[in-house]
N, C-alpha and C positions, 0 to 999 in steps of 0.2 A: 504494500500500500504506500504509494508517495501521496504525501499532503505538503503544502506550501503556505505556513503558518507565520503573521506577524511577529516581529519583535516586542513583546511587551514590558517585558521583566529585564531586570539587573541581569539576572542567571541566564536569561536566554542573548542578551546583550553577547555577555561572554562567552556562551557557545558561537553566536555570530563573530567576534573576532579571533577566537582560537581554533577554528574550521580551517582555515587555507593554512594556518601549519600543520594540522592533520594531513591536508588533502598534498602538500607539496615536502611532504618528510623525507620522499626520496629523491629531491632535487638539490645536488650538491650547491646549485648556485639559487635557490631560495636563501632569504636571510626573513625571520620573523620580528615582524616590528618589535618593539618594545609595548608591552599591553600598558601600562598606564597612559603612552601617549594615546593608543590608539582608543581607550575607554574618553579620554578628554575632545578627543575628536570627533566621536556618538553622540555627545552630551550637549543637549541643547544649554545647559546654564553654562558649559565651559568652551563653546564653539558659537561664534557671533554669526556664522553662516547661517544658523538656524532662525535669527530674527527676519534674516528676508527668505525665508526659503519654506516651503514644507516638505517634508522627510518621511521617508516610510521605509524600513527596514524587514526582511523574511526571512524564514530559512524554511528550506527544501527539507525534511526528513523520510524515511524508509525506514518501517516495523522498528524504529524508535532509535533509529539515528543519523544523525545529521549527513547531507550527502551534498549540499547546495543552499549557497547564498545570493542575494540579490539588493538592490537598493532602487528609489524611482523618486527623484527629486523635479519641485519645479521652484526655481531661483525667478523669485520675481523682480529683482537687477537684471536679469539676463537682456540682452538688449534686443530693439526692435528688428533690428534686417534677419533675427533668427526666427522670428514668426512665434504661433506659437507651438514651442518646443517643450518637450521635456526631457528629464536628464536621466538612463541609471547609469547602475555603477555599483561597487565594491562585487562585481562576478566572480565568484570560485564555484565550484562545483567536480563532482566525479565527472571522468570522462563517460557520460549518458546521454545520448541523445533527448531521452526521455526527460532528466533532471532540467537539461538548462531549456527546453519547451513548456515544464511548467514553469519556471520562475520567469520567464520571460513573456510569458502570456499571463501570470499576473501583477508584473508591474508594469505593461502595456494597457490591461485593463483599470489599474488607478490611475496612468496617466490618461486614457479616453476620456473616463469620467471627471475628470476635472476642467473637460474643454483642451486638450492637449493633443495635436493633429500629425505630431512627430516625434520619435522618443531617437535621444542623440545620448552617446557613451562610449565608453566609459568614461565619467564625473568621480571621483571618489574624496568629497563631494562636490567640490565645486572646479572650475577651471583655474581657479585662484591655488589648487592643489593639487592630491596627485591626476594624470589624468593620464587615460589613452589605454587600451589594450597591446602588450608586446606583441609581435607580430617577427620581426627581424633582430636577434643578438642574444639567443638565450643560453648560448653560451660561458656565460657571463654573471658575476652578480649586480644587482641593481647598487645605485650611488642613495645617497640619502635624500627623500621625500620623492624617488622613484618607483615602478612598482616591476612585479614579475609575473608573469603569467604562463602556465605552460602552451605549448606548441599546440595543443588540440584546440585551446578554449575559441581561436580565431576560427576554425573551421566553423564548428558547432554554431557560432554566431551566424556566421554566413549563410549557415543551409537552414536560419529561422527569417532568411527576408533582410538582413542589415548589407548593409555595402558601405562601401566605405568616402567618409567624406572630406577626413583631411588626416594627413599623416604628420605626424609631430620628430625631429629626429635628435639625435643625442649623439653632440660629436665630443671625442674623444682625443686629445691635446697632450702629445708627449715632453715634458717638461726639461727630459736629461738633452733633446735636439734644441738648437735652437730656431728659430724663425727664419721663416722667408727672405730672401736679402733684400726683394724689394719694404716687406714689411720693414725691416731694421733702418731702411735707408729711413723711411717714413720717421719712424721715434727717435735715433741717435740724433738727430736736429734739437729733439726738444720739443715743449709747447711754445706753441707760439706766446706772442707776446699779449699779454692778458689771459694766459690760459694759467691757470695752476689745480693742479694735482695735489690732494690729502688724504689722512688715512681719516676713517671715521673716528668720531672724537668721545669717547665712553663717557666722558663729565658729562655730556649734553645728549646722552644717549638715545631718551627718548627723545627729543627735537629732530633727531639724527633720521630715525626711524619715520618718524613724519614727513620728514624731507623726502622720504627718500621714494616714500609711497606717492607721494604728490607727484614728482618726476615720473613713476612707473604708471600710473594714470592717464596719464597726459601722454606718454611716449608711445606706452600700445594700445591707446584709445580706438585706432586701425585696423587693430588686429583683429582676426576672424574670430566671433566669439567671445571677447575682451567683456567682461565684466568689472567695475571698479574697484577695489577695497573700500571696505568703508571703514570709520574712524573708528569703529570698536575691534574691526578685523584687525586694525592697522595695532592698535595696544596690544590685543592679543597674537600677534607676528613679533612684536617687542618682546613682549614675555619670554615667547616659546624660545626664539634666536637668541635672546640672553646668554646664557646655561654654554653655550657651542660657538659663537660667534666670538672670532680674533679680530679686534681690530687691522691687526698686518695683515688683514687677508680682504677688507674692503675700503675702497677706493671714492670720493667726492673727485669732481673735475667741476674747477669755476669760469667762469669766463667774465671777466670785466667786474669779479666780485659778486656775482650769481653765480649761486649752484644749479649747473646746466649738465649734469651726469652723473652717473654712478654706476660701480660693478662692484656684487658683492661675491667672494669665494666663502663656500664653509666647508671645514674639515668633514670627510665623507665618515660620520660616525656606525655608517654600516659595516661597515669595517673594525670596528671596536665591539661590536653587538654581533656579530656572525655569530656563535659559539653560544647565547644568552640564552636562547631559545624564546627571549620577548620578557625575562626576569630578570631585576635589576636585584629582587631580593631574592635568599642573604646576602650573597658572596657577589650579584652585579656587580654592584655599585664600585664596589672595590678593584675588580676585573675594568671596568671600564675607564675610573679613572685613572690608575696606573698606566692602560694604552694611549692615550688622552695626553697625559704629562709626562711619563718616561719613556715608554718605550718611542712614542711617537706613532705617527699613520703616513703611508704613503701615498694616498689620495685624496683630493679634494675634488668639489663639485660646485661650479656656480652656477645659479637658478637663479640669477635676477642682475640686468642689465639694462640702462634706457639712456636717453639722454631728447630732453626737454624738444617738443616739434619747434619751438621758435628756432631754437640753436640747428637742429639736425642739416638741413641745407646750406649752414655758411659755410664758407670756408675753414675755419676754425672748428664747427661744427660737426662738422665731418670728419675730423683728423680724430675725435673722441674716441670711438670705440673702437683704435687700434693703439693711442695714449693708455688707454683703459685697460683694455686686454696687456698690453705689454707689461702694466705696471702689479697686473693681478699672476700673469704669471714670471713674471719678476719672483714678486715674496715668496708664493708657493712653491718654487723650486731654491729658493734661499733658505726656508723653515724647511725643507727635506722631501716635499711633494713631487713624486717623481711622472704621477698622470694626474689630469684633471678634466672633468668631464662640464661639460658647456650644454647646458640644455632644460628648456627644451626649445626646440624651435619648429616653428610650422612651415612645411613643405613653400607653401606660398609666400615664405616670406624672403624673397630674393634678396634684398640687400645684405641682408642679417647672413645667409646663409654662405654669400657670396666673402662678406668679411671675414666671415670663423674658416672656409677654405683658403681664402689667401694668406692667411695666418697657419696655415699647416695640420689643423683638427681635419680629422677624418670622423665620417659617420661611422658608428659602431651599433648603436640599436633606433631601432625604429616601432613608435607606439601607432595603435591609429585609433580614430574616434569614427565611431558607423552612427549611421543613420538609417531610420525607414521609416517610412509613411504609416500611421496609424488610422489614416480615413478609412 
């Protein structure tokens, strides 16, 4: 007997986030999150995404155990050129064709009935985090606030009606090479004049944090899909990046005494949690921080880059996010970072994709977000 039963409860919460380590135990390059974050991430009083959004969480069970999860959000920030849309997400499941037909036939049917004529994913939750189905580099383990998904789960989607409508890619940045000679010709000059370069300033931390969000608003306000943060999302990104965030690893760019860009790197803490199995207690906390502070890690990962639309077409403008990049992997191979991963970036977004190749990243994994018509 499969039933595909709401999330109501604490207990059933946590059967919903400890399932995809059951379901990926024998995948060497799964790493399982850490469960406190990912309970703070459910939790509508700990997650500000829930104030504009509503949320509905399942699990798949069979003769009384768990086999399949699912998620169906509708983000009412989402903006207008996506119609209306709505979003799942957090997909694991057995390899059954059966399993991922029921969960996806009932978060298709609460997004119907809300008036929603599209259901787009994977969301886990919002686009503001993790997002995309793996599709290409599973090879590999995920960087932090990436996700993993086995090799089937893409199929399974496909032969329920989804296709696919933008691919997101994750390029991969060898730190021990250096740079392209044209790139180098480009930075060994310097910023020009009125440009200056700083590291992020911890006494003004949360100011910093605000800036910085205001800049990433504005800069992928374009982008397909772009939803805003908003100022409580923006506190709660301060919070969480506290704990992990080195100043030597993120970057202000001013121009004429306005902050006109920023790239931030954070140490790839998946890396440190590989082994945890998603438990900080008893013995984490201690395993963690010892990798952390002594032994060190040899990857980082930046997830967030922009630089202001007024600025982006000047002259000066433009030199930013190779200023940027040069200066992020600068520190990161100075602190001992020997890869760093750049991403995510959407298929469509030529300039971006076009910078991080001329600078020497190679694509290494590729997510994608499906789409299909609910009429």
């Amino acid at each position: 007997m499969l039933a595909v039963v709401p999330v109501a409860t604490p207990a059933e919460l946590d059967r919903f986030i400890r399932l995809p380590m059951r379901l990926n135990a024998g995948d060497p390059n799964y790493i399982a999150p850490l469960l406190m974050e990912r309970r703070e991430a459910l939790t509508p009083k700990t997650n500000p995404f829930f104030a504009h959004a509503e949320v509905q969480l399942w699990l798949a069970t069979r003769d009384g155990r768990d086999v399949g999860r699912i998620s169906a959000q509708i983000d009412h920030l989402m903006p207008d050129n996506l119609g209306r849309a709505g979003h799942f997400g957090m997909i694991a499941a057995e390899d059954d064709p059966e399993v991922f037909a029921a969960l996806f036939a009932t978060a298709e049917a609460w997004l119907r009935a809300r008036g929603r004529d599209r259901a787009l994913g994977p969301f886990n939750l919002s686009i503001n985090e993790e997002v995309g189905l793996l599709v290409d580099g599973f090879d590999s383990p995920p960087m932090v606030l990436m996700g993993h998904d086995p090799p089937y789960a893409g199929e399974r989607i496909e032969a329920l009606g989804y296709r696919k409508t933008q691919d997101l890619y994750a390029y991969m940045a060898d730190n021990t090479r250096d740079a392209p000679e044209g790139v180098l010709k480009r930075v060994r000059r310097g910023p020009p004049e009125g440009v200056v370069l700083r590291e992020l300033d911890m006494s003004r931390y949360d100011e910093e944090v605000r800036t910085l969000t205001q800049i990433l608003n504005d800069a992928w306000s374009d982008n397909w899909g772009f939803t805003p943060t908003t100022e409580a999302e923006t506190a709660q990104l301060a919070k969480s990046l506290r704990p992990v965030i080195d100043k030597r690893l993120a970057f202000f760019a001013e121009i004429d005494g306005e902050t006109a860009g920023f790239i931030v790197f954070l140490p790839n803490i998946n890396e440190a949690i590989r082994d945890l199995n998603g438990r900080l207690f008893p013995f984490g906390w201690a395993k963690l921080l010892w990798r952390l502070k002594v032994t060190g890690l040899k990857t980082a990962r930046c997830p967030l880059m922009g630089v202001r639309k007024k600025f982006s077409r000047t002259p000066r403008g433009v030199l930013l996010p190779f200023l940027l990049m040069h200066a992020g992997a600068s520190a990161t191979r100075r602190l001992g970072y020997d890869r760093a991963e750049l991403s995510w970036i959407l298929e469509d977004n030529r300039a971006m994709n076009h910078i991080l190749q001329a600078a020497g990243a190679e694509v290494y994994k590729t997510y994608r977000i499906y789409e299909k018509s609910l009429a």
